[in-house]
Backbone as a chain_set.jsonl record, in Angstrom:
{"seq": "XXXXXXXXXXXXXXXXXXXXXXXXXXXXXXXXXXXXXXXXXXXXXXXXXXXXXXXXXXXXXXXXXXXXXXXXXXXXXXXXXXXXXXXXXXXXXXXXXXXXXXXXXXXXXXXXXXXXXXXXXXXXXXXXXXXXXXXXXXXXXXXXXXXXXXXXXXXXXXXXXXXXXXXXXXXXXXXXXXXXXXXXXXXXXXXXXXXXXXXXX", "coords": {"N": [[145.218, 16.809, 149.842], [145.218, 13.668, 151.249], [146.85, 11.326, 151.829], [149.831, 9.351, 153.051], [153.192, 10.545, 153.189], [155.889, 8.371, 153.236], [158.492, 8.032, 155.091], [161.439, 6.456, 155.362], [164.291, 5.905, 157.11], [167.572, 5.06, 158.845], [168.633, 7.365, 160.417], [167.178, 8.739, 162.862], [167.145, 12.138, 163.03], [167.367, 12.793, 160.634], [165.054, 11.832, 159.696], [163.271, 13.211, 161.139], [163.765, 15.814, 160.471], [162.923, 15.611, 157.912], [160.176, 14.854, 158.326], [159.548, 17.227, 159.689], [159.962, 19.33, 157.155], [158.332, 18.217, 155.371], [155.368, 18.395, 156.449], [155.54, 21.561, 156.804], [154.816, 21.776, 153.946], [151.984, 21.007, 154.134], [151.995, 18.625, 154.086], [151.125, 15.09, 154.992], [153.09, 12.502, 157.079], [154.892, 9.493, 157.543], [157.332, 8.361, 159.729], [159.785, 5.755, 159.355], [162.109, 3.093, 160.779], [163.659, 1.748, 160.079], [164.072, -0.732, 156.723], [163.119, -3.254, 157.231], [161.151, -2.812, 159.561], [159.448, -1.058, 157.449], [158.361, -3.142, 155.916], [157.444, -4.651, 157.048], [155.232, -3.846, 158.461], [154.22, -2.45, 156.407], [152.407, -0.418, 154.58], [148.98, 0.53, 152.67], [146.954, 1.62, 151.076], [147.062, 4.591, 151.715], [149.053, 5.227, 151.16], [151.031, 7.46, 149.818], [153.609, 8.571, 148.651], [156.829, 6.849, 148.588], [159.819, 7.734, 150.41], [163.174, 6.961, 150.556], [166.112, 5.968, 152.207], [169.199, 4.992, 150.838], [171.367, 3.902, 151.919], [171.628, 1.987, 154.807], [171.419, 0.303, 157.568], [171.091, -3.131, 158.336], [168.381, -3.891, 156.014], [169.176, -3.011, 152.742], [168.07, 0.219, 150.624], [167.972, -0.181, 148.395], [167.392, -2.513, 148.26], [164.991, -3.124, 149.381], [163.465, -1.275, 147.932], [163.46, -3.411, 145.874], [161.823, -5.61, 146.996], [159.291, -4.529, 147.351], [158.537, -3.878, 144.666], [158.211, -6.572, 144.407], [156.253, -7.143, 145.61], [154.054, -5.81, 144.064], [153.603, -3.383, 144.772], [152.764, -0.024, 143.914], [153.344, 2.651, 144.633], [155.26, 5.751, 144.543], [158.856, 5.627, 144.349], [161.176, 7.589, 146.109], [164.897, 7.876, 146.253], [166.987, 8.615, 148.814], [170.104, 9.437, 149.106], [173.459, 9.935, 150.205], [175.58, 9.718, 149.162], [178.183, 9.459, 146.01], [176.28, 7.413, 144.432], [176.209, 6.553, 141.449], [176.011, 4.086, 139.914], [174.168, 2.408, 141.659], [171.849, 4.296, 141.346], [171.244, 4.674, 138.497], [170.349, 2.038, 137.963], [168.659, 1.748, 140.058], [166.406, 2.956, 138.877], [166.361, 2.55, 136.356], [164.48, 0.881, 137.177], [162.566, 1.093, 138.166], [161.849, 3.321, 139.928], [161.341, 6.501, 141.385], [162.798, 8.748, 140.952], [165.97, 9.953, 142.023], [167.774, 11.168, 145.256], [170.82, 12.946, 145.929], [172.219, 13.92, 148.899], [173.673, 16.919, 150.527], [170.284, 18.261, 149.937], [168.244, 20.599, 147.987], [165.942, 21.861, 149.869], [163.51, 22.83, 149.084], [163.041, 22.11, 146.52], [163.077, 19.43, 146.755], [160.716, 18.814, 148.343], [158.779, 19.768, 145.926], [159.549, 17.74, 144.408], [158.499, 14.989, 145.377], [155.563, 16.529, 145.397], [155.384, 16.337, 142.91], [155.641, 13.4, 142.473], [153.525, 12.71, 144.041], [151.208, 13.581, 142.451], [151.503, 12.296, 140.119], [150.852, 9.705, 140.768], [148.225, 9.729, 141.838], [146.992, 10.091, 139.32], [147.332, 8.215, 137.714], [146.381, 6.173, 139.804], [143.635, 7.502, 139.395], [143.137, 6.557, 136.712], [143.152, 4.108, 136.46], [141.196, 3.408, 138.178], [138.876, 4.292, 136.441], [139.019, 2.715, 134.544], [138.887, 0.345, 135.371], [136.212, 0.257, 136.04], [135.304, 0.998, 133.513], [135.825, -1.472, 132.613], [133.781, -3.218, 133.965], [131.283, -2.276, 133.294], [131.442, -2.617, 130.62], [131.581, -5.917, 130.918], [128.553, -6.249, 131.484], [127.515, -6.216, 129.116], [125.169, -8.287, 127.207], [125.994, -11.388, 125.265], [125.369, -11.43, 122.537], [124.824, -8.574, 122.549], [127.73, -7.735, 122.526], [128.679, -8.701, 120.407], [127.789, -7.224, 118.357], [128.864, -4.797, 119.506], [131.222, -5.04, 118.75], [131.277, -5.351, 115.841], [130.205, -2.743, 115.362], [132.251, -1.284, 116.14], [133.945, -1.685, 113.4], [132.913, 0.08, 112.225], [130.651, -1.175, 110.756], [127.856, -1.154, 109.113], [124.506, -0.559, 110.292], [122.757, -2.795, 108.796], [124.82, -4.581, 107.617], [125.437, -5.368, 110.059], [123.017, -6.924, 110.626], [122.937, -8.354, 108.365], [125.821, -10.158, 108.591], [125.062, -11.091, 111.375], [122.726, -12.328, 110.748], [119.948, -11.309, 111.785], [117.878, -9.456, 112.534], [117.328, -5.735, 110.739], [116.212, -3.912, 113.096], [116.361, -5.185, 115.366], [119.171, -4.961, 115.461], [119.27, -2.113, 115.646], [118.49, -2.366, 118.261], [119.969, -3.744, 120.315], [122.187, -2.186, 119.453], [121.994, 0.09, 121.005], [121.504, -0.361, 123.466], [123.879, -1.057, 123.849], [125.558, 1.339, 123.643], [124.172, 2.865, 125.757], [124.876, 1.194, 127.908], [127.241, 0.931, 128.017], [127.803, 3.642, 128.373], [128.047, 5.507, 125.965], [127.66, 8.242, 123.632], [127.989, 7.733, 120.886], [128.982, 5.907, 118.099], [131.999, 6.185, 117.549], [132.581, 8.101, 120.298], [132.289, 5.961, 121.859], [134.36, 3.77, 121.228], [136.627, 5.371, 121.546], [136.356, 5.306, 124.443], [137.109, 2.616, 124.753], [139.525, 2.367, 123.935], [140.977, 2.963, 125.786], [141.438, 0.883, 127.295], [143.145, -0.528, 126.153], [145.841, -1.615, 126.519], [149.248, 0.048, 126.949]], "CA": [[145.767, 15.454, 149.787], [145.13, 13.127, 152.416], [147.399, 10.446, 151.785], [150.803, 9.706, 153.758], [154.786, 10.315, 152.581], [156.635, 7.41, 154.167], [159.996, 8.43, 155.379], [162.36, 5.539, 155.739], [165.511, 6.165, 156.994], [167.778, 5.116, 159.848], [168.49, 7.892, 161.095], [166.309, 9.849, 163.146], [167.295, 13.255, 162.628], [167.166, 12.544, 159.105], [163.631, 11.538, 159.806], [162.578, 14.469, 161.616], [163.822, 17.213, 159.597], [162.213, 15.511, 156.905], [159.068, 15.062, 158.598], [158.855, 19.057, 159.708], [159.903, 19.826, 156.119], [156.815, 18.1, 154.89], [154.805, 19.08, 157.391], [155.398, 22.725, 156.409], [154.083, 21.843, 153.314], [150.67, 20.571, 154.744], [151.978, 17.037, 154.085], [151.232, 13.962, 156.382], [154.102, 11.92, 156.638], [155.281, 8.568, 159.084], [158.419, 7.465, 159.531], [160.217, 3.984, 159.712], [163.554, 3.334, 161.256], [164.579, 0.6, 158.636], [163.292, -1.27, 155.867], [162.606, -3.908, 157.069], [159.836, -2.211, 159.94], [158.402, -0.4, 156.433], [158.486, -3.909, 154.88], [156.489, -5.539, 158.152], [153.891, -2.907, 158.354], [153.92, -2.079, 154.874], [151.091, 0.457, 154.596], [148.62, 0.392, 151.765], [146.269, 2.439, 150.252], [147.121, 5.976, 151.715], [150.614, 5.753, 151.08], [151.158, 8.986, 148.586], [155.033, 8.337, 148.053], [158.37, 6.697, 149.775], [161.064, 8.64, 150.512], [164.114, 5.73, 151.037], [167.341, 6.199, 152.171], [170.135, 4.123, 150.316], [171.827, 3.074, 152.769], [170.778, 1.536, 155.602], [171.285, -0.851, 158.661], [169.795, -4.085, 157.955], [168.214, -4.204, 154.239], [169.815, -1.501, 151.901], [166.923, 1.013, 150.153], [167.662, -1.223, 146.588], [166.755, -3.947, 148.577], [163.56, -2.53, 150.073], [162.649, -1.423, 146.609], [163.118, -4.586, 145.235], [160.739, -6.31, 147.425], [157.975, -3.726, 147.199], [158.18, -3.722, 143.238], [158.296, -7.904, 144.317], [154.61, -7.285, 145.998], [153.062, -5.423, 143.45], [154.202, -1.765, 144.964], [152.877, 0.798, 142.827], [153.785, 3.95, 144.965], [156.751, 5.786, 143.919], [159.985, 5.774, 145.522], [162.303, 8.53, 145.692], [166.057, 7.541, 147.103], [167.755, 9.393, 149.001], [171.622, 9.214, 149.368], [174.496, 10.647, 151.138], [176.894, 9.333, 148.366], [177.321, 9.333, 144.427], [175.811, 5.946, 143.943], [175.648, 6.285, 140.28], [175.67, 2.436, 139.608], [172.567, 2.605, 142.128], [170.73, 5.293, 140.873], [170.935, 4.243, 137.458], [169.791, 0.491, 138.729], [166.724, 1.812, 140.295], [164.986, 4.264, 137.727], [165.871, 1.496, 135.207], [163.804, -0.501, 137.551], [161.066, 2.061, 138.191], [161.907, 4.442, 141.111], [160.383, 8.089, 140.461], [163.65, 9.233, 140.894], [167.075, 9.669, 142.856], [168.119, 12.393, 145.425], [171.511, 13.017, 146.75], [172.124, 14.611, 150.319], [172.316, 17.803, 150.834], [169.562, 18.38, 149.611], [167.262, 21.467, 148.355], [164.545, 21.259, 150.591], [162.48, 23.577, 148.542], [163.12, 20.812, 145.153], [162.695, 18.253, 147.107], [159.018, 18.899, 147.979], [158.268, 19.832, 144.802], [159.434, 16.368, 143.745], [157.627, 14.626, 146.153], [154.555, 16.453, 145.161], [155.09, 15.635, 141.755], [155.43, 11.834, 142.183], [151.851, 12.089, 144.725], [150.22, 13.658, 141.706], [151.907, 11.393, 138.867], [150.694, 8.349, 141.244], [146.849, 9.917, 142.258], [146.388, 10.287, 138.384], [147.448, 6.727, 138.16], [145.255, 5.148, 140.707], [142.54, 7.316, 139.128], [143.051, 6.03, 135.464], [142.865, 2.666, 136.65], [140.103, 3.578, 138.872], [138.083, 4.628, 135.423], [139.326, 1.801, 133.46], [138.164, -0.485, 136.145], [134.463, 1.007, 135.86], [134.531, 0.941, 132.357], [135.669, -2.821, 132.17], [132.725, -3.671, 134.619], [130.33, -1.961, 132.391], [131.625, -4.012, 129.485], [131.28, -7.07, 131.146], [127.444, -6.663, 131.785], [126.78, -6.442, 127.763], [125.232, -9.777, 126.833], [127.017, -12.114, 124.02], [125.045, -10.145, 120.825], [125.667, -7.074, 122.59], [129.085, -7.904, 122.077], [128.595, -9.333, 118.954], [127.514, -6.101, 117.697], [129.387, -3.583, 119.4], [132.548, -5.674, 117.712], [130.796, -5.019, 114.629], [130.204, -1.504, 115.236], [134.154, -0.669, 115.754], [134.477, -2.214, 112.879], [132.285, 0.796, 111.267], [129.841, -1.868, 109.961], [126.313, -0.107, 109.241], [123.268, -2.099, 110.857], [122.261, -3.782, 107.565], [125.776, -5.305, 107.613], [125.307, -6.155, 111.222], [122.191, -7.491, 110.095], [123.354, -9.631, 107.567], [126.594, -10.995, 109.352], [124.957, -11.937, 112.438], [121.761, -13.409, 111.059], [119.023, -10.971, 112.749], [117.023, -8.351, 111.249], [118.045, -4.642, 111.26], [115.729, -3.548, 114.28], [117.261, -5.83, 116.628], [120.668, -4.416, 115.344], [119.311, -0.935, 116.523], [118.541, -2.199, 119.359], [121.507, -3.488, 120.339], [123.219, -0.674, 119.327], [121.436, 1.333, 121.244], [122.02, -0.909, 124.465], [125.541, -1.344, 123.941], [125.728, 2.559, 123.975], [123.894, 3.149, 126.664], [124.959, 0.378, 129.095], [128.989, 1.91, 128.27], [127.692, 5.696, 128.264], [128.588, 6.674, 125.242], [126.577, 9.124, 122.91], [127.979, 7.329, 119.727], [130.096, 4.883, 117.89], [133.075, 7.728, 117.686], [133.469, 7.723, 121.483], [132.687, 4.14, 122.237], [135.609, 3.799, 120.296], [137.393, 6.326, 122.238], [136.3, 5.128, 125.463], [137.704, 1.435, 124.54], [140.817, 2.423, 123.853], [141.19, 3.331, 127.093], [141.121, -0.072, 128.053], [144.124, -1.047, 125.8], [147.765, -1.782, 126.956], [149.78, 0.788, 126.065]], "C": [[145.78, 14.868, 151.189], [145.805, 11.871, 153.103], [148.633, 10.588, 152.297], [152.267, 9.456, 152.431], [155.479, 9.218, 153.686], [157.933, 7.449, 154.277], [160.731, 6.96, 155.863], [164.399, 5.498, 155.343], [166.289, 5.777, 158.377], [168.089, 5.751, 160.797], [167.743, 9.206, 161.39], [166.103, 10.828, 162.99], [166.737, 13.421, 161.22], [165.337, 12.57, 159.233], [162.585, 12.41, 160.117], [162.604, 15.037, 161.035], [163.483, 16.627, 158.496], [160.34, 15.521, 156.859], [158.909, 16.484, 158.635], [158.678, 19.546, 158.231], [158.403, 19.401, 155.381], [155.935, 18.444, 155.57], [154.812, 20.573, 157.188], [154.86, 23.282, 155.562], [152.628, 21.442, 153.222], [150.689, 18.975, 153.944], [152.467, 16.19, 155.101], [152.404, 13.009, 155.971], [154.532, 10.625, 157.962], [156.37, 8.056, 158.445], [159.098, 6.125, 160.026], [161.931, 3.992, 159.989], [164.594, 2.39, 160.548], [163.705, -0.193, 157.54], [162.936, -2.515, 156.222], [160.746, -3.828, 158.142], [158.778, -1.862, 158.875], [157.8, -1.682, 156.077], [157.067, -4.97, 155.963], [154.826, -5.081, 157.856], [153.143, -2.762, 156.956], [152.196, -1.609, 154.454], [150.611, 0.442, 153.229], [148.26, 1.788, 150.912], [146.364, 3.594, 150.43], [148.468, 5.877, 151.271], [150.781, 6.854, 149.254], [152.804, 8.421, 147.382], [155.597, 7.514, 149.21], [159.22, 7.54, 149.703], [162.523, 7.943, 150.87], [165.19, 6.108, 150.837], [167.938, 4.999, 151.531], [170.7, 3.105, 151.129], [171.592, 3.159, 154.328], [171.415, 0.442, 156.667], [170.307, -1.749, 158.008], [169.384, -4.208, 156.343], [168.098, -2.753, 153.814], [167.934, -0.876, 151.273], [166.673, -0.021, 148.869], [166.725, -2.229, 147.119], [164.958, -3.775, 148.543], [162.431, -2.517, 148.625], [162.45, -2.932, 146.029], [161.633, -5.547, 145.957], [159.267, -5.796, 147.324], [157.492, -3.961, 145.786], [157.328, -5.564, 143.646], [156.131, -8.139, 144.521], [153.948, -6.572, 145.505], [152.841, -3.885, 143.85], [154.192, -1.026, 144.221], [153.02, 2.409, 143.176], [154.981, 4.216, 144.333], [157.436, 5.961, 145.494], [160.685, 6.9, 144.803], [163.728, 8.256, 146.489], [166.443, 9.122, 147.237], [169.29, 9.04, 149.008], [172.807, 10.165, 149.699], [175.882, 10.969, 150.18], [176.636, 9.337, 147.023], [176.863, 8.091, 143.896], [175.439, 6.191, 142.591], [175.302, 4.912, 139.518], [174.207, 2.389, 140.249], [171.456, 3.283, 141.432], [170.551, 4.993, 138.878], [170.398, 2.659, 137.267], [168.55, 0.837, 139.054], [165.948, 2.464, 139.521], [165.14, 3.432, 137.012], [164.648, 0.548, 135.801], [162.255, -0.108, 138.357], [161.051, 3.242, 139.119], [161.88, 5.792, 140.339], [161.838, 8.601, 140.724], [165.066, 9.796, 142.199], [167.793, 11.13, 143.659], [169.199, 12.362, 146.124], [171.676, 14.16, 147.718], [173.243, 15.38, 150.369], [171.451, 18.088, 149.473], [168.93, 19.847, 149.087], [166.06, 21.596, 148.464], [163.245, 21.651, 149.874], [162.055, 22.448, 146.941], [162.371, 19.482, 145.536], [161.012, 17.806, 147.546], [158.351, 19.03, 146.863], [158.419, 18.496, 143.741], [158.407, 15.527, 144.031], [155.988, 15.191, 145.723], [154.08, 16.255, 143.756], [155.163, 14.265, 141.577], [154.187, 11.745, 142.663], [150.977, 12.464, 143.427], [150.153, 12.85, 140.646], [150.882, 10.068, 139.821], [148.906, 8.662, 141.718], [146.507, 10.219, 140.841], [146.903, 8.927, 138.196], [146.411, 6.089, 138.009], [143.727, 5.746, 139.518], [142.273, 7.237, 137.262], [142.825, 4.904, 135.494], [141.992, 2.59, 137.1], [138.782, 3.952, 137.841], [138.16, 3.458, 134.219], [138.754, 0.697, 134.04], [136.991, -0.771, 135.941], [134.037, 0.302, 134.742], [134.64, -0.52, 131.755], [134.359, -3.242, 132.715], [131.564, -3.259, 133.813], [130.076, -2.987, 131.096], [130.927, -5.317, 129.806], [129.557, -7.083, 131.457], [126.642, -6.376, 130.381], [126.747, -8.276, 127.791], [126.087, -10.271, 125.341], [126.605, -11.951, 123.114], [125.266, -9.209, 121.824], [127.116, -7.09, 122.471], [129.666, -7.83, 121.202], [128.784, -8.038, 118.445], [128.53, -4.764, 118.069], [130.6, -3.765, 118.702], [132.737, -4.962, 116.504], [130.985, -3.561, 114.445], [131.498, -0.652, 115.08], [134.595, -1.055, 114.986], [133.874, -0.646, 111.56], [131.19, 0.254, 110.435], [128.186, -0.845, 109.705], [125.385, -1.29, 109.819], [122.908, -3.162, 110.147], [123.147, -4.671, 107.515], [125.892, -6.015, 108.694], [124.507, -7.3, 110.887], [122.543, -8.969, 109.737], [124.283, -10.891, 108.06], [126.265, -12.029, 110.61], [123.503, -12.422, 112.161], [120.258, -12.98, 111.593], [118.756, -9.908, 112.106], [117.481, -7.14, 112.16], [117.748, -3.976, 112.655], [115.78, -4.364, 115.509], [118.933, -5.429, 116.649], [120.339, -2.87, 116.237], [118.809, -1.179, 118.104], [119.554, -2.625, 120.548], [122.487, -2.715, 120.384], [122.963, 0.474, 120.482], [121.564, 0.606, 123.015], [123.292, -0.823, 125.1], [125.697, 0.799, 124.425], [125.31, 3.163, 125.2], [124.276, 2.394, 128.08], [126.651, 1.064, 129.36], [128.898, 3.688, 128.238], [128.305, 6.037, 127.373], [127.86, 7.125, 124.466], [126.806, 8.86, 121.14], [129.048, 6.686, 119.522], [131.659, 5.66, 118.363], [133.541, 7.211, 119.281], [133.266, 6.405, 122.307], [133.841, 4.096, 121.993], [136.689, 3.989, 121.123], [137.628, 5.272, 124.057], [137.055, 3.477, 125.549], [138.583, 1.325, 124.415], [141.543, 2.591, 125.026], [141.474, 1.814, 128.326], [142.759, -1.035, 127.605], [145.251, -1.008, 126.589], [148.001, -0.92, 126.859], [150.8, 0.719, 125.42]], "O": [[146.266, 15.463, 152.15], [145.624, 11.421, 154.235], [149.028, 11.753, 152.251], [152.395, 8.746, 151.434], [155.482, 9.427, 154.899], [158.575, 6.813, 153.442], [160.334, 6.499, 156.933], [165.201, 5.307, 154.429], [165.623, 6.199, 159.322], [168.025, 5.292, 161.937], [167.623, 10.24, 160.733], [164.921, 11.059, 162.738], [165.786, 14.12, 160.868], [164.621, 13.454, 158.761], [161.444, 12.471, 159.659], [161.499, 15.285, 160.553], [163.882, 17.403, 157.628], [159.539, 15.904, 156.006], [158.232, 17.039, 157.769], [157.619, 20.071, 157.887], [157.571, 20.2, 154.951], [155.428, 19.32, 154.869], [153.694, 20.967, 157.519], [154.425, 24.434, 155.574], [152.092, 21.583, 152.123], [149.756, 18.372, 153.414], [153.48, 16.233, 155.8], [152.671, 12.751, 154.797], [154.455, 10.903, 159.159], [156.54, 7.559, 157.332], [158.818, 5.6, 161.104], [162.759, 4.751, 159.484], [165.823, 2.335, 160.5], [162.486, -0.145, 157.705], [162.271, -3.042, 155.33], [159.678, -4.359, 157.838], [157.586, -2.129, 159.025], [156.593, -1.567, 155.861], [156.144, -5.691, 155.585], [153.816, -5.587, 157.366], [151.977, -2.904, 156.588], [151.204, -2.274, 154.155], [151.498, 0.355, 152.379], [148.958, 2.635, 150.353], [145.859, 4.23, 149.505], [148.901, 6.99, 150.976], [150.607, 6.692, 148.046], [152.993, 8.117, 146.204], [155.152, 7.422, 150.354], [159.297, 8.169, 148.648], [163.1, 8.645, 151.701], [165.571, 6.548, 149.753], [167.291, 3.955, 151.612], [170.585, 1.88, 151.085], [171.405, 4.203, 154.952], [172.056, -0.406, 156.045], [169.255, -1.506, 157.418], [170.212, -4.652, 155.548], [167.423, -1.793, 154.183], [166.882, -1.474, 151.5], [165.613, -0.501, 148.466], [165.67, -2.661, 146.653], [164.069, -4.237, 147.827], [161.407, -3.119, 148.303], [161.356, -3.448, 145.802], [160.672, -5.989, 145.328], [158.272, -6.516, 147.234], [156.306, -4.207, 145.569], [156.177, -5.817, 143.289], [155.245, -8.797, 143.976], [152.95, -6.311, 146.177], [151.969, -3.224, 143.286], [155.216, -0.87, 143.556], [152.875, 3.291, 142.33], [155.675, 3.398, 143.729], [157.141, 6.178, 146.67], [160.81, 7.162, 143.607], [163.557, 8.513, 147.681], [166.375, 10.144, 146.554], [169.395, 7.829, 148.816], [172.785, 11.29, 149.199], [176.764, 11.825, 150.249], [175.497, 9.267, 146.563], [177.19, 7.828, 142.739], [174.23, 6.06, 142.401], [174.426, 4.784, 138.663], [173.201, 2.339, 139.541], [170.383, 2.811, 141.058], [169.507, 5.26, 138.282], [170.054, 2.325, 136.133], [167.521, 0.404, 138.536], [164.723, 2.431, 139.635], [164.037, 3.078, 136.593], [164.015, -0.286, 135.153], [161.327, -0.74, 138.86], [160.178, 4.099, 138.986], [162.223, 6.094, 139.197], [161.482, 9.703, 140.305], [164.674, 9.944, 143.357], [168.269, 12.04, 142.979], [169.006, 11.769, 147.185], [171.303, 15.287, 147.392], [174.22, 14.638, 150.257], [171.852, 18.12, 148.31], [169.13, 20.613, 150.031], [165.195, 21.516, 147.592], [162.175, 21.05, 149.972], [160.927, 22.189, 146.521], [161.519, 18.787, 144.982], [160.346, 16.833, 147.192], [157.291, 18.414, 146.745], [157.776, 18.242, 142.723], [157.513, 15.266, 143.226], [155.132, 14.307, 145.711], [152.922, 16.072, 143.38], [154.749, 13.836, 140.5], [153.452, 10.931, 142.104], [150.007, 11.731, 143.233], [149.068, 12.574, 140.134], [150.064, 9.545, 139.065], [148.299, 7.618, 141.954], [145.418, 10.791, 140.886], [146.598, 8.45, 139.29], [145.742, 5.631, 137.083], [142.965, 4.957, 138.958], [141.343, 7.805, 136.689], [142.225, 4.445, 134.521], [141.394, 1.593, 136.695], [137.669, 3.921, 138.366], [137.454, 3.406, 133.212], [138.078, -0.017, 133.3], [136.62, -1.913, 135.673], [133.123, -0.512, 134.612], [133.965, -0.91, 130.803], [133.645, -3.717, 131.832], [130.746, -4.17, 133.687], [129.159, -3.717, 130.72], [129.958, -5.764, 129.192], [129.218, -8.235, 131.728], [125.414, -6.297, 130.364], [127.565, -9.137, 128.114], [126.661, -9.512, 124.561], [127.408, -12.309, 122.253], [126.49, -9.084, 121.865], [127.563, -5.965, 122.248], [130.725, -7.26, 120.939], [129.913, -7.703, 118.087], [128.905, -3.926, 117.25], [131.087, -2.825, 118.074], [133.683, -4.285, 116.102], [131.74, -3.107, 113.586], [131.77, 0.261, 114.3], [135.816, -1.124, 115.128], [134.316, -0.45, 110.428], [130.73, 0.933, 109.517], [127.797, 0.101, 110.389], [125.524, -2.513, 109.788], [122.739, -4.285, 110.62], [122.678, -5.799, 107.363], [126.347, -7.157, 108.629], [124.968, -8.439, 110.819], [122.516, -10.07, 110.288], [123.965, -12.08, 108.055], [126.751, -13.126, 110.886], [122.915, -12.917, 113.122], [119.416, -13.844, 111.834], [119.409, -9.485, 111.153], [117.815, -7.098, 113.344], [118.664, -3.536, 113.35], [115.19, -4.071, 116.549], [119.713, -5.564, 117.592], [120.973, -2.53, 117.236], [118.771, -0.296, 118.961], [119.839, -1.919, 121.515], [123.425, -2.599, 121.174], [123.639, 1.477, 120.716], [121.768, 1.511, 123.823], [123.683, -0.626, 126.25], [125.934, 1.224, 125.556], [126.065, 3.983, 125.723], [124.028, 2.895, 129.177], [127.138, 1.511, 130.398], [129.731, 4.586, 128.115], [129.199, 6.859, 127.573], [126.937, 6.318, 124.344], [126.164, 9.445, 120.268], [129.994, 6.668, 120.309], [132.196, 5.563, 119.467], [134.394, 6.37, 119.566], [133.982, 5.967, 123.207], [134.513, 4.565, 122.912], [137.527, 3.141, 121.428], [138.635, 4.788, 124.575], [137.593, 3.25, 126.633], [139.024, 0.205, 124.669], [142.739, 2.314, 125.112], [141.624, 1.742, 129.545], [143.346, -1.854, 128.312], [145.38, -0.082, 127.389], [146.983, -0.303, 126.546], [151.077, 1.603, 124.609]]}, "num_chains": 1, "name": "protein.A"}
């Protein structure tokens, strides 16, 4: 993993012995001395996880979160806290944070959290990163290849294609046979499959 843990916390110590601790685990990690430095900088595409203290000088951790979710922030956060903020901690996981840690800590848990939010969030990126693909693929069927593959998830047979859209069956197989090959799939079945993939959930 090559991506960073972003420690934000005001105090330093805190910061350090969180850095070595990751660091022991052969994770890169930078830290910020308040939220609103994280919020300036605000690092992109390597960022793995946050790690956000609660409370804070300057703008609280809720806060922080809030603005990140505000810009489209799809790392996770993990709070930390000193105190039982249960009003908090039940505030932010309703509101998406990977989850809430109070201080002390066990350091040995606490990595293992941490490396379960980088993997929850690098299977993520790369579901979206495949869904992406496979919309772009889509989009370079022409408007009968469309037509037809419609048809086809519909289970229609070619003759029915045929008929519905007006065009004789050997332009339906060929079509068909476009549409399959331009989305890689080896038959209606996982077309199918592979389209679903595209749904909401």
């Amino acid at each position: 993993m090559t991506s960073t843990i972003h420690i934000v916390d005001d105090e330093e110590s805190i910061r350090d012995a969180l850095a070595f601790l990751f660091a022991s685990r052969g994770l890169s990690t930078q830290g910020w001395s308040s939220g609103e430095a994280f919020l300036e900088a605000l690092p992109d595409e390597d960022c793995a996880c946050v790690v956000l203290d609660v409370r804070m000088e300057g703008l609280s951790g809720p806060e922080v979160f809030d603005r990140l979710r505000a810009r489209g922030w799809t790392a996770p956060v993990i709070f930390l806290t000193g105190h039982a903020d249960v009003p908090v901690a039940v505030q932010t996981l309703k509101a998406g944070a990977f989850d809430f840690v109070e201080k002390p800590f066990n350091d040995n848990l606490l990595v293992d959290l941490v490396l379960k939010a980088v993997a929850t969030h690098e299977n993520r990126r790369a579901l979206l990163g495949h869904q992406q693909a496979l919309q772009r693929r889509v989009q370079t069927l022409s408007n009968r290849e469309t037509e037809v593959m419609h048809l086809m998830l519909q289970a229609k047979l070619n003759k029915q294609i045929a008929h519905e859209l007006g065009i004789s069956i050997r332009t339906v197989e060929v079509h068909r046979s476009r549409v399959l090959e331009k989305l890689g799939a080896r038959n209606t079945t996982e077309l199918a499959g592979m389209l679903a993939e595209l749904a909401p959930p």
